[in-house]
C-alpha positions in Angstrom: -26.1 -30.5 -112.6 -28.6 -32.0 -109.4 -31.3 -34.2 -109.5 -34.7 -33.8 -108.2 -37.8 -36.4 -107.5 -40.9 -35.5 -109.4 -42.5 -36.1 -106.1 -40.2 -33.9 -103.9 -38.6 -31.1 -104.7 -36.3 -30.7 -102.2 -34.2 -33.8 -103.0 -30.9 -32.9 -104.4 -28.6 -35.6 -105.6 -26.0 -36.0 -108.6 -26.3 -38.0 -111.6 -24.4 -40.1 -110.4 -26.3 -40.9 -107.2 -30.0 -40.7 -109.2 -28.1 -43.5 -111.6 -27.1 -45.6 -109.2 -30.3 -45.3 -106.6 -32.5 -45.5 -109.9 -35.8 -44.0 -108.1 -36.3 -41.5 -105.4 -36.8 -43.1 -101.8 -40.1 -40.8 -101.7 -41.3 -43.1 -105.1 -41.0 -40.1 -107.3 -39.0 -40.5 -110.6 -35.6 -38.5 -111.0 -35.0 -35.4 -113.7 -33.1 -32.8 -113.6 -33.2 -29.6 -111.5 -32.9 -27.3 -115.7 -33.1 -28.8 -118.8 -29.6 -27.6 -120.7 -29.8 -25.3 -124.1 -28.1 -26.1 -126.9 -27.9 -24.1 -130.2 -27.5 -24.3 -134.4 -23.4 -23.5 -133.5 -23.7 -26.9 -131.0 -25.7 -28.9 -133.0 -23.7 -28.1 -136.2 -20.2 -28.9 -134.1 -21.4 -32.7 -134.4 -22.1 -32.9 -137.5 -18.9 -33.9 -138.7 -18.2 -36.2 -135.4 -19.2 -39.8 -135.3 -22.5 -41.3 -133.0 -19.9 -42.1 -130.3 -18.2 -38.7 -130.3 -21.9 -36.8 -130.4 -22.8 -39.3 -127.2 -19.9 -38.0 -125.5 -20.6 -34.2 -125.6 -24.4 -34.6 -125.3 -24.0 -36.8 -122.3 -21.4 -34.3 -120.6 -24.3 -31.8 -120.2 -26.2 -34.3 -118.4 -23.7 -35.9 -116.5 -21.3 -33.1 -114.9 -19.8 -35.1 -112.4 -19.0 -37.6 -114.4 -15.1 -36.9 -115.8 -14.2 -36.7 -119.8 -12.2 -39.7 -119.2 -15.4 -41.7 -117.3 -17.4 -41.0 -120.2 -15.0 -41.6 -122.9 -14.7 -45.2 -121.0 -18.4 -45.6 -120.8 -19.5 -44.1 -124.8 -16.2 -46.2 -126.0 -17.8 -49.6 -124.5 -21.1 -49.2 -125.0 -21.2 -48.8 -128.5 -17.6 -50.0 -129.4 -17.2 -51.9 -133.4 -18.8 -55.5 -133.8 -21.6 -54.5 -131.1 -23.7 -52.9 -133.7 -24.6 -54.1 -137.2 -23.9 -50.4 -138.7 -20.9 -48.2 -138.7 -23.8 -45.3 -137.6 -24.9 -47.1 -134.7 -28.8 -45.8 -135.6 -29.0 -45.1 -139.1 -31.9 -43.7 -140.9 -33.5 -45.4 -143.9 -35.7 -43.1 -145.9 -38.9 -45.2 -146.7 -40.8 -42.4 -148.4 -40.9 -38.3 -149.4 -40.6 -37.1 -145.9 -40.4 -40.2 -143.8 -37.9 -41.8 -142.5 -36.8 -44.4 -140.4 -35.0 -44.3 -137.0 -32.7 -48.1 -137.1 -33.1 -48.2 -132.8 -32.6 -52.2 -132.8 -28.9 -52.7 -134.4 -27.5 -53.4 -131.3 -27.0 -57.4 -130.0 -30.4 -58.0 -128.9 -31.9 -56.4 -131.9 -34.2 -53.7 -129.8 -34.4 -49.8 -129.3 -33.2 -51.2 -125.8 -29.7 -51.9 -126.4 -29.0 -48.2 -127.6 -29.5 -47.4 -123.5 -28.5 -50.7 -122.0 -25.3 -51.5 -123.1 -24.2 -47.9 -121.9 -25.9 -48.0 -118.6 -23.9 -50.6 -116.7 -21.2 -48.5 -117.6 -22.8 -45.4 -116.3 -23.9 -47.4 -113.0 -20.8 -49.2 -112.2 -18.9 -45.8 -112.6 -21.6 -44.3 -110.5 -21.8 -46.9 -107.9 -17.7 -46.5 -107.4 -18.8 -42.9 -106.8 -21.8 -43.7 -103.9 -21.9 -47.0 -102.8 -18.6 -48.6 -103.5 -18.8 -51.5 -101.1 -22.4 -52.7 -101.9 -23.6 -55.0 -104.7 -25.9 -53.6 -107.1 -29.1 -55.3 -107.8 -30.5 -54.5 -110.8 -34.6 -55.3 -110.7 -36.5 -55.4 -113.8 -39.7 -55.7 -115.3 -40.7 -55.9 -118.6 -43.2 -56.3 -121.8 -40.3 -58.3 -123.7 -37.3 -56.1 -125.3 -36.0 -54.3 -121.9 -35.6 -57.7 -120.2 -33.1 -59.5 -123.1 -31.3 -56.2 -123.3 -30.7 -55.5 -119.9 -29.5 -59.0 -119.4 -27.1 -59.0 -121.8 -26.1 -55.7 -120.8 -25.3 -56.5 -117.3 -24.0 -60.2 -118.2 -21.4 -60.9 -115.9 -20.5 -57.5 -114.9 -18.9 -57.2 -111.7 -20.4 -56.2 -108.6 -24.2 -56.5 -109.9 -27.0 -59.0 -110.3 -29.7 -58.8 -112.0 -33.4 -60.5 -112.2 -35.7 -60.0 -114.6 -39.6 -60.5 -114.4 -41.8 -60.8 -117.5 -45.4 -61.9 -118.1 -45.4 -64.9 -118.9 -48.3 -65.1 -122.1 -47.8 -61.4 -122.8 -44.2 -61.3 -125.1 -43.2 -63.2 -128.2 -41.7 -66.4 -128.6 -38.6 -64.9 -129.6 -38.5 -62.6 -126.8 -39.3 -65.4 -124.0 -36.3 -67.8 -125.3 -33.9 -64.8 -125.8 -34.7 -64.2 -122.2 -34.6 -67.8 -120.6 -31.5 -68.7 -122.8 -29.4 -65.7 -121.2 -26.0 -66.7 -120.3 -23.9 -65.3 -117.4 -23.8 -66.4 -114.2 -25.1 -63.3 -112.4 -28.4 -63.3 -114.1 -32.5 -64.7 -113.4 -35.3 -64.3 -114.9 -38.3 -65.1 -113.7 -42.1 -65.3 -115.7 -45.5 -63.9 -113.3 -48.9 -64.8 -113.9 -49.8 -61.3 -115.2 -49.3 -58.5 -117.6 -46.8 -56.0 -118.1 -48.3 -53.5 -115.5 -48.5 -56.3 -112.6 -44.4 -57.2 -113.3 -44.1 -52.9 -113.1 -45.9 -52.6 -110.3 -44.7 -55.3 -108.6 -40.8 -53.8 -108.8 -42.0 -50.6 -107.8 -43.4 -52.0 -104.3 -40.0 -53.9 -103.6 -38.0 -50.8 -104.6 -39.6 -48.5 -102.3 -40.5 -51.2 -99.6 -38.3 -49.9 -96.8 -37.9 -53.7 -94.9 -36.7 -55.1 -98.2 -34.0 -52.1 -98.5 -32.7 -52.7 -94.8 -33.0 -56.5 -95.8 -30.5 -55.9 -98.3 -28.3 -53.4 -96.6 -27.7 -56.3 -94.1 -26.5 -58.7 -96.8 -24.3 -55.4 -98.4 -26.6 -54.9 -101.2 -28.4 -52.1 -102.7 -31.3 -52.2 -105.4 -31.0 -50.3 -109.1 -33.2 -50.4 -112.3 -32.7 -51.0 -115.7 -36.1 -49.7 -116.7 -36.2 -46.6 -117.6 -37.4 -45.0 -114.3 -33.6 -44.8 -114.0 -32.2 -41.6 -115.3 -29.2 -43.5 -116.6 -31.5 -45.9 -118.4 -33.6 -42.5 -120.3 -30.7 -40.1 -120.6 -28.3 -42.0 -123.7 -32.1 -42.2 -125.3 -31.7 -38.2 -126.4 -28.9 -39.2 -127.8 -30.6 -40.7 -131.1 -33.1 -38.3 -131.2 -30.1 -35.3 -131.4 -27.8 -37.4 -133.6 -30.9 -38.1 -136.1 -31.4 -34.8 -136.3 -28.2 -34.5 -137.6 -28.0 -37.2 -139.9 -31.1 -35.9 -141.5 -29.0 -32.6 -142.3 -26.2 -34.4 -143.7 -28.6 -36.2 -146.1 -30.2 -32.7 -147.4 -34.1 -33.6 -145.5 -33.4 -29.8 -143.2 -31.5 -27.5 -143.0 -29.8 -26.6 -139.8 -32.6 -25.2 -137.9 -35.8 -26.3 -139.8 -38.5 -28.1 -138.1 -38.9 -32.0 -138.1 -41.6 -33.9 -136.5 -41.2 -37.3 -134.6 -43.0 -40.2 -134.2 -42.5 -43.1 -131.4 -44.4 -45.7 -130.8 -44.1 -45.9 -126.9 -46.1 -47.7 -124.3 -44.3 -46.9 -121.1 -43.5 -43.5 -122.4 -39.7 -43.3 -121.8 -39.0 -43.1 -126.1 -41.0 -40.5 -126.9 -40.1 -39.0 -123.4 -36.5 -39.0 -124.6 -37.7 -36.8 -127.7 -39.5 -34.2 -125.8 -36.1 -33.5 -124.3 -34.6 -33.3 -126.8 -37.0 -31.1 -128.0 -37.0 -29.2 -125.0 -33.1 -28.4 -125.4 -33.4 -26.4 -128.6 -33.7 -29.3 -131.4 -36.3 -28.0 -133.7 -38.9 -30.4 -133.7 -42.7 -29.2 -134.5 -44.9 -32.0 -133.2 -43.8 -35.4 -131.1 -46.2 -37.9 -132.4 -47.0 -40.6 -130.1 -48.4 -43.8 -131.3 -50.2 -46.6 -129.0 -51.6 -49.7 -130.5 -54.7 -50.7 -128.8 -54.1 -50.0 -125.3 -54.4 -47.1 -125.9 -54.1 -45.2 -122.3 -52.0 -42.7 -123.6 -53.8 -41.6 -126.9 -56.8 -40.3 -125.2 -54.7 -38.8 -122.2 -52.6 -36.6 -124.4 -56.2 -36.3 -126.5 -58.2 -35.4 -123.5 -55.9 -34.8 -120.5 -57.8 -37.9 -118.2 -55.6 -40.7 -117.4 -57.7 -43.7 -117.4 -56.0 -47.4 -116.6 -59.7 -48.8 -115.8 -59.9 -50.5 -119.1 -59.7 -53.2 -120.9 -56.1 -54.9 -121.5 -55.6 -56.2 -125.0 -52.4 -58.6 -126.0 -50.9 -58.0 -129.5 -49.3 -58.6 -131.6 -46.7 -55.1 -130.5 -46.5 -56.7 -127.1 -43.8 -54.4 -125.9 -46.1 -51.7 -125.9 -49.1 -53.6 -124.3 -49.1 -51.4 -121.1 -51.5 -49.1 -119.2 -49.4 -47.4 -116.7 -46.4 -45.3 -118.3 -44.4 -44.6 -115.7 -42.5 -42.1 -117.4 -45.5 -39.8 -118.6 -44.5 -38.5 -114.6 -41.5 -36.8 -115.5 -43.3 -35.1 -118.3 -46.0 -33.8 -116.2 -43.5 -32.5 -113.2 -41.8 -30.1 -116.3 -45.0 -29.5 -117.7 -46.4 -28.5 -114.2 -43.6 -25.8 -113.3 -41.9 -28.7 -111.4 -44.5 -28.6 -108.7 -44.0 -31.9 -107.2 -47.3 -31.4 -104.7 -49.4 -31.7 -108.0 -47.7 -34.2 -109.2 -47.6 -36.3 -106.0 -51.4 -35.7 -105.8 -51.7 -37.4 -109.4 -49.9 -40.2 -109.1 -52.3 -41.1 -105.6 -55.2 -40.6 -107.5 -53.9 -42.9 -110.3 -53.0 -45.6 -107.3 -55.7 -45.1 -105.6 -58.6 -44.9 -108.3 -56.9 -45.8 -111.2 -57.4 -42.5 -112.8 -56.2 -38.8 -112.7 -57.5 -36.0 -114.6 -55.2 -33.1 -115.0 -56.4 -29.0 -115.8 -56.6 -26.6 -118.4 -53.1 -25.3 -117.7 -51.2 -28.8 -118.8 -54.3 -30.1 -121.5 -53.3 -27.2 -123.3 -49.4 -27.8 -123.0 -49.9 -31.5 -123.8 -52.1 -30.5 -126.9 -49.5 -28.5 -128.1 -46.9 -30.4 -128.1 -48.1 -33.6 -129.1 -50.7 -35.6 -131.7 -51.6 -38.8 -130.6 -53.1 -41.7 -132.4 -53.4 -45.8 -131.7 -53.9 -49.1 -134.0 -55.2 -52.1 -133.9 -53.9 -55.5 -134.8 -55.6 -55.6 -138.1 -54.3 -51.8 -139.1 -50.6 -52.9 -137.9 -51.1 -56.0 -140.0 -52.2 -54.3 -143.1 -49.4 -51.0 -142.6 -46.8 -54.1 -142.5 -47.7 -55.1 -145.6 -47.8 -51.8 -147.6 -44.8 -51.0 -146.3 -43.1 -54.0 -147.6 -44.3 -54.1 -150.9 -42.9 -50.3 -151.0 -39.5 -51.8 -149.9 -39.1 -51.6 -146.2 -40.0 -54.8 -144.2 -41.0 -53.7 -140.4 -41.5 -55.2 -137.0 -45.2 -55.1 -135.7 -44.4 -51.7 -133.3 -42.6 -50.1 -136.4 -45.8 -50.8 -138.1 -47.7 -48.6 -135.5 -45.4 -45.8 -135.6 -45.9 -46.1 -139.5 -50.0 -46.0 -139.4 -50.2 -43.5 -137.0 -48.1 -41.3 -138.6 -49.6 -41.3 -142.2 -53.2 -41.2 -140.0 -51.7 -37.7 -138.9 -50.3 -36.7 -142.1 -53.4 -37.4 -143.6 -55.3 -35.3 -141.1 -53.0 -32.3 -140.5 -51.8 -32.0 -144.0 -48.4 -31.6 -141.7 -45.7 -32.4 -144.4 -42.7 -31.5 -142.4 -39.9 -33.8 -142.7 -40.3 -36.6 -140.1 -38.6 -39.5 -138.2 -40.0 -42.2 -137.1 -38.7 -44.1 -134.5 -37.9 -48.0 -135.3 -38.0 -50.2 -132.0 -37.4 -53.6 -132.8 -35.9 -56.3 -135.7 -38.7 -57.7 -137.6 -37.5 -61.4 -136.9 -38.2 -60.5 -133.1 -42.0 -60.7 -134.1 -41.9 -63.3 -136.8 -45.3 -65.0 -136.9 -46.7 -61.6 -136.8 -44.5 -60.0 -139.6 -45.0 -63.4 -141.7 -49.2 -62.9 -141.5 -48.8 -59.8 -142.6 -46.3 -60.6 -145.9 -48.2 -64.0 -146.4 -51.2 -63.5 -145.4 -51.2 -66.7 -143.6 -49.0 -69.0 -141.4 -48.4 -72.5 -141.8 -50.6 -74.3 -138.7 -47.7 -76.9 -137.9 -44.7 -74.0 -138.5 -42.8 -73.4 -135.1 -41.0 -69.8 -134.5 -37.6 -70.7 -136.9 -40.1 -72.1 -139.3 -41.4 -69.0 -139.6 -38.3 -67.3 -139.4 -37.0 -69.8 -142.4 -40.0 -69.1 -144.1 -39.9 -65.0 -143.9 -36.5 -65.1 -144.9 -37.9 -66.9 -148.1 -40.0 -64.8 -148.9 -38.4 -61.8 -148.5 -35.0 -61.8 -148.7 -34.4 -59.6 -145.4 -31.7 -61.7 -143.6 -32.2 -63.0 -139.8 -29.7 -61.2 -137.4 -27.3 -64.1 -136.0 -28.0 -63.4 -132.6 -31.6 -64.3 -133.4 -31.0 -67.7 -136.0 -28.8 -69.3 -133.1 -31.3 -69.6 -130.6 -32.6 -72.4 -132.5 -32.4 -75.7 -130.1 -31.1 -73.7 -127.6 -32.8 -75.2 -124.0 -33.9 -72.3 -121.5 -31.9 -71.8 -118.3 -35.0 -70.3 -116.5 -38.3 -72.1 -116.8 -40.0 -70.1 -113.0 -43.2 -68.6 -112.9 -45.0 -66.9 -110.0 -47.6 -65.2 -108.6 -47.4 -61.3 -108.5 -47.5 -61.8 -105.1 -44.5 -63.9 -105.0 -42.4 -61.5 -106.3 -40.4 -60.8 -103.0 -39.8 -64.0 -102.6 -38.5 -64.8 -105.8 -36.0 -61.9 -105.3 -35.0 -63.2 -102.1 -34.3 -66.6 -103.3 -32.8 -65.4 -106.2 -29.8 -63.6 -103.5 -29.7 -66.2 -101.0 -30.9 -64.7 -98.3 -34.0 -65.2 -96.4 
């Protein structure tokens, strides 16, 4: 199977080559040249097998240059015993008739992130002995809180890469900043910009495809990767779950092989929900892909109306992962959607540069309308859906919580009772304060974040994840912030060289 840029068609590269370059030189986002099929015979084959065996045979349709004994290696690291807190990797909890939950953050940063980044330096390493064995890989990342922890733990210490992570500095957790600045390893940074989200993405995005700073690097034999999930490697192990939940909801009597399900993701950057769509898109049976924003909500009224608008107002909350208005990946869905015409596509992304805005026609409204609902909440909704779904048994991080609200809002609306899964992003003891408001109704003024985490525990009962509790006292490593501007800089310093 070859890779293609959304942004020019003619590019043809492995996966191994899109993995390790992580974007197209052109700026355009890699997918593949055909989606692969599978049937009820493949998908009832991994039933019986565990999440690392089903791993292995759906990532061998993506990744055909890859060997069995390369992906065995990879699959067998990534999610090997002790890394996850359950034998099932992602299990599902049902938390009502017809709903259940999607466990994404067992892994050991306690966020949907660590399902894909603790397998991708295995995929790039392998890939980079494949292209570019005599360069180091520099891993650049930006992110709204859970990709930054998990990618730095993923790539800890792993030979022949660095990494630097850039965050805004007032727009993630508590939890999330000292997870960050705490990271061990000694080929890791991290870095906090006077911005949000979309400045840090944005900011990557320039270097990356900044042709001065690529020779720069080739001089110093270095080559630039990502961790987000603009890399293929990064989005690809994602479709995993969503395949392997599918399964695990026939094994507990929800479907029968080949019965619908619907799916809900609460997605900012649109790489999770992406993830379902191909899964979708392969032959899993799912009806509708429900996409949930809390309130930036960009991508409710584009897959509502089909106009992309970022010229809005931007809102912190208290699901700061998702506090975004440019998803990068909503560009791979619209090359597919768009019969992989990458002048389109191209154009659309200008605009969106450019103006801030794209609108798209008739032809791909009415695909998005048919394949996906769409619906946001506040703050206030997220606080109250946290609460309801705790007193019916199931305590839930502020993101869950959106997933949750937006998914009964559609219910309630469609009368759509097909058995669904809802995608579960993050440990509810990443977002303490928030979860504790919600369960208490108040916070102590004078409690700092392991008072709170002391307290919800209390309260609750729900044990604090180890990786989490020790962080107490712990004194941050990395304590920079720049100016978006400065970005290039920072990088530069960051490598030694000038």
């Amino acid at each position: 199977m070859l890779y293609t840029s959304t942004r020019d068609k003619t590019v043809r590269v492995s996966s191994a080559q899109a993995i390790a370059q992580g974007i197209s030189k052109d700026g355009g986002l890699f997918v593949p040249e055909s989606i692969p099929a599978i049937t009820p015979d493949f998908i009832a084959s991994l039933l019986p097998l565990s999440y690392i065996e089903r791993a292995k045979k759906i990532l061998a349709l993506y990744l055909t240059d890859f060997t069995p004994e390369e992906i065995d290696l990879c699959v067998n690291g990534a999610y090997q015993a002790g890394k996850f807190s359950s034998n099932k990797v992602a299990p599902l909890q049902k938390i009502a008739d017809g709903a259940n939950i999607l466990e994404l953050w067992r892994g050991p940063t306690c966020a949907f992130k660590d399902m894909a980044l603790q397998l991708l330096p295995y995929l790039l390493t392998t890939a980079a002995k494949k292209t570019v064995a005599d360069k180091t890989i520099v891993i650049l990342v930006a992110t709204s809180g859970d990709t930054g922890k998990a990618a730095l733990e993923g790539f800890r210490d792993v030979p022949g890469t660095k990494i630097m992570v850039f965050y805004p500095n007032d727009g993630v957790s508590p939890m999330q900043k000292l997870q960050m600045t705490t990271q061990e390893g000694g080929n890791v940074c991290v870095c906090a910009i006077n911005g949000n989200f979309d400045d840090a993405q944005n900011g990557v995005k320039k270097i990356f495809t900044d042709p001065a700073v690529a020779a720069k690097l080739d001089e110093n034999g270095m080559m630039f990767s990502s961790a987000n999930s603009i890399n293929w490697g990064r989005l690809v192990p994602q479709i995993v779950y969503y395949i392997s939940a599918y399964c695990d909801m026939i094994e507990a009597g929800e479907v029968k092989n080949g019965e619908e399900i619907n799916i809900v993701v609460p997605t900012g950057n649109f790489g999770n929900i992406l993830a379902a769509y191909y899964a979708k898109a392969m032959g899993v049976p799912v009806k509708t892909l429900v996409c949930a924003s809390n309130a930036n909500n960009v991508l409710t009224d584009f897959l509502t109306t089909g106009v992309y608008d970022r010229n809005r107002a931007f809102y912190t909350t208290t699901s700061p992962s998702m506090d975004i208005l440019i998803s990068s990946n909503l560009e791979r869905l619209l090359f597919h959607l768009a019969g992989d015409d990458d002048k389109r596509v191209a154009a659309w992304m200008r605009s969106l540069s450019a103006t801030g805005t794209y609108t798209v026609e008739k032809d791909i409204r009415e695909q998005l309308l048919a394949l996906f609902a769409a619906g946001c909440c506040d703050d206030e909704a997220t606080k109250e859906t946290i609460q309801k779904t705790y007193a019916a048994g199931y305590l839930c991080d502020t993101h869950t919580a959106v997933a949750v609200n937006v998914f009964e809002a559609y219910r309630e609306r469609s009368g759509d009772r097909t058995p669904t899964v809802i995608a579960s992003t993050a440990n509810p003891y990443k977002f303490s304060a928030a979860v504790l408001r919600a369960v208490l109704g108040s916070v102590p003024a004078d409690a700092d974040e392991f008072d709170q985490v002391e307290l919800l525990i209390e309260t609750t009962g729900e044990p604090c994840p180890k990786q989490l509790a020790t962080l107490r006292g712990k004194a941050p490593r990395f304590t920079a912030c720049c100016e978006k501007d400065d970005m290039e800089r920072q990088v530069y310093d960051m490598l030694g060289i000038g």
